[in-house]
C-alpha positions as CSV (number, residue, x, y, z in Angstrom):
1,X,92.8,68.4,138.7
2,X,93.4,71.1,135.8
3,X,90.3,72.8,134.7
4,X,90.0,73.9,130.8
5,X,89.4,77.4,129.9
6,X,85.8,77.0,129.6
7,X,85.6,74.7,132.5
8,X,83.9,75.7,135.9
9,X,84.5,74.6,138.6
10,X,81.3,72.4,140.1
11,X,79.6,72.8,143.5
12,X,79.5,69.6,145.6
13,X,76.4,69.1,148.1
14,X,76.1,66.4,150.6
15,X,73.0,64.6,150.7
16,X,71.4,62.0,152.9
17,X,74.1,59.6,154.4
18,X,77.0,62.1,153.6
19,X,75.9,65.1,155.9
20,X,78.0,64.9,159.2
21,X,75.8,66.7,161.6
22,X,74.3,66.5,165.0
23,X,71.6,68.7,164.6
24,X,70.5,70.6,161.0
25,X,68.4,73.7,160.5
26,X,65.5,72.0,158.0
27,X,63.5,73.9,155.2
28,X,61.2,72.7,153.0
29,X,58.8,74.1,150.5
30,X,56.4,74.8,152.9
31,X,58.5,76.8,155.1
32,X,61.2,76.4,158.0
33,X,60.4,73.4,160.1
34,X,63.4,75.1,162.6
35,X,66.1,73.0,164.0
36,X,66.1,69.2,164.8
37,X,68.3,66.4,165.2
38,X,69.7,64.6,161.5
39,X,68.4,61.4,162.0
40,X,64.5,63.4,162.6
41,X,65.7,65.6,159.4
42,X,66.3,61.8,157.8
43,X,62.9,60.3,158.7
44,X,61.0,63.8,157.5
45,X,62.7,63.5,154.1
46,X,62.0,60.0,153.8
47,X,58.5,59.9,154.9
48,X,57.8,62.8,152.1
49,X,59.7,60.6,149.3
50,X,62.3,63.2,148.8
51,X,66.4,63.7,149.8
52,X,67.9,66.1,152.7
53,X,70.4,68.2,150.9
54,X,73.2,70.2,153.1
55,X,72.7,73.8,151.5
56,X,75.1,75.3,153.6
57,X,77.6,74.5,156.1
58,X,79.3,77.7,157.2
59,X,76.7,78.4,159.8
60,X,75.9,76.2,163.2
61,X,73.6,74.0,162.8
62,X,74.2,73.5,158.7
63,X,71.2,74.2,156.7
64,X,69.6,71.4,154.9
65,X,66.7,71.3,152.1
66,X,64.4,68.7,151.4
67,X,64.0,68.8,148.2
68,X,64.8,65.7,145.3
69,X,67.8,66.2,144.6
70,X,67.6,66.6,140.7
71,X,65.4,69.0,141.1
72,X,67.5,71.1,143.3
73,X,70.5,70.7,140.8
74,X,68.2,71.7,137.9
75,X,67.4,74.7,139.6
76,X,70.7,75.9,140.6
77,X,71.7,75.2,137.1
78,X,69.5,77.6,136.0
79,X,70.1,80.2,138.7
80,X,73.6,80.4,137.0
81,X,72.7,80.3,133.6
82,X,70.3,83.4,134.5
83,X,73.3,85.1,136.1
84,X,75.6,84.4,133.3
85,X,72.9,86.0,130.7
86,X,72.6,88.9,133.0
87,X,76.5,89.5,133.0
88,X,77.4,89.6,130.0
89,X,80.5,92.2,129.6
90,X,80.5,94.9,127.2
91,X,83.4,94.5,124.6
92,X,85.4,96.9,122.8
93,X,85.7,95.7,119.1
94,X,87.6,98.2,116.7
95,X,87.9,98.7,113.2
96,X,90.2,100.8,111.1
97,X,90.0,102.7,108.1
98,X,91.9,104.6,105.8
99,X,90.9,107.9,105.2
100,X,90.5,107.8,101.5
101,X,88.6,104.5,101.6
102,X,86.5,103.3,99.1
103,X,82.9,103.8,98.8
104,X,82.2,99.6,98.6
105,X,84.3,98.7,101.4
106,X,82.8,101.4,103.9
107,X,79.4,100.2,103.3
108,X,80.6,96.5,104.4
109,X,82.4,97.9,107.7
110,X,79.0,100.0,108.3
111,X,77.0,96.8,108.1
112,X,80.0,95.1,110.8
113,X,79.3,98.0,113.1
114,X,75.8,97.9,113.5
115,X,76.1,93.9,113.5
116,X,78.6,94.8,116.4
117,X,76.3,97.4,117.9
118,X,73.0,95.5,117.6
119,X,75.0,92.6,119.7
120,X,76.0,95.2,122.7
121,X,79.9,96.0,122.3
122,X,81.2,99.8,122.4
123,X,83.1,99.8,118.9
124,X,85.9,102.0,118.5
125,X,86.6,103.7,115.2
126,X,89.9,104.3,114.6
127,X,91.1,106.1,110.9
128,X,94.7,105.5,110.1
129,X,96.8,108.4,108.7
130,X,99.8,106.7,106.9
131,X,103.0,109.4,105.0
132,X,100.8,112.5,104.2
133,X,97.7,111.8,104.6
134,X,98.4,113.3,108.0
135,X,98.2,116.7,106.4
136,X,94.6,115.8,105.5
137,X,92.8,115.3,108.9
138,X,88.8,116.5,107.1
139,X,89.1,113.3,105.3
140,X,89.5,111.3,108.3
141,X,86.4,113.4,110.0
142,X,84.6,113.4,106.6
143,X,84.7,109.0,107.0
144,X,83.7,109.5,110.6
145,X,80.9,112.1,109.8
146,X,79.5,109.3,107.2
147,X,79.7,106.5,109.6
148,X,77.8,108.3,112.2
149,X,75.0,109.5,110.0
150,X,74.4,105.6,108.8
151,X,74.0,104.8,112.0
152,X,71.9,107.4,113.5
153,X,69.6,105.5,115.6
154,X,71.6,103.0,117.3
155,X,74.7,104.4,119.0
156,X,75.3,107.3,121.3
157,X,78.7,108.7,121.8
158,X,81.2,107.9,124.3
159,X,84.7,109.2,123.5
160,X,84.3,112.2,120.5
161,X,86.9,112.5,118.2
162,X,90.6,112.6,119.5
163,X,93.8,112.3,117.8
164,X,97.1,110.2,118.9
165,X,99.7,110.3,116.9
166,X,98.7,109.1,113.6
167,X,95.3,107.9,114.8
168,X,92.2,109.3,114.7
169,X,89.6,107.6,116.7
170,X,86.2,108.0,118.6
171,X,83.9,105.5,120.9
172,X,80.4,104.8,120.3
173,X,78.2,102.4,122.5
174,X,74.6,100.9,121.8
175,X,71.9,102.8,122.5
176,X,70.1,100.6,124.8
């Protein structure tokens, strides 16, 4: 089976019938009621209304749960949706200038950056020297300078100001 890009792929648990055991290490919410024989786990579980789930089956005995069974997928789904938000990689977005740009269009890249910033991601400024302009490396700090001082309280600096080739660029991060 092909899984999409977004796709994950599912955990599987055996419950009730499908656990193929002798004997199963039981835990409840009360505690650990140790080691038994399955068909005791299966009369414990039924008798308190709820499923035996096999949490884990690399160890000997397996360990089983009884829990209901929705509730126990509920709960993991949460787990990894708590993981997932906690996770969340730090992007590098970039945006280029000129270094004679226009006063208009650097206040709408300004307002992208701290959009960019407020979200989390390092952005990387990067002023593009083009023919002769390269002889004229103050405009392209001037553009940088202005940029920075907009945004005073929500970066801090990661990479300063370096030059390749006919680049100029620096690194900022949030300030969180």
């Amino acid at each position: 089976m092909r899984y999409k890009y977004n796709q994950q792929k599912r955990k599987f648990y055996k419950v009730n019938q499908y656990i193929k055991a002798g004997e199963v290490r039981v835990i409840t919410d009360e505690g650990n009621l140790g080691v038994m024989p399955l068909n005791e786990a299966f009369k414990e579980a039924e008798a308190r209304g709820l499923d035996l789930v096999q949490i884990s089956e690399k160890v000997e005995p397996p360990i089983c749960r009884i829990i209901d069974f929705t509730k126990f997928q509920y709960i993991e789904q949460k787990k990894d949706q708590s993981g997932k938000k906690k996770n969340k990689v730090q992007e590098i977005k970039e945006l280029r200038f000129n270094p004679f740009i226009g006063k208009g269009d650097l206040d709408s890249k300004i307002k992208k950056i701290r959009s960019f910033l407020e979200d989390g991601d390092k952005v990387k400024l990067t002023v593009k020297f083009t023919g002769r302009q390269i002889t004229r490396k103050d405009f392209g700090n001037k553009v940088l300078e202005t940029i920075l001082a907009e945004l005073t309280d929500l970066y801090k600096i990661e990479q300063d100001i370096k030059f390749q080739g006919k680049l100029m660029y620096m690194i900022i991060k949030p300030n969180k």
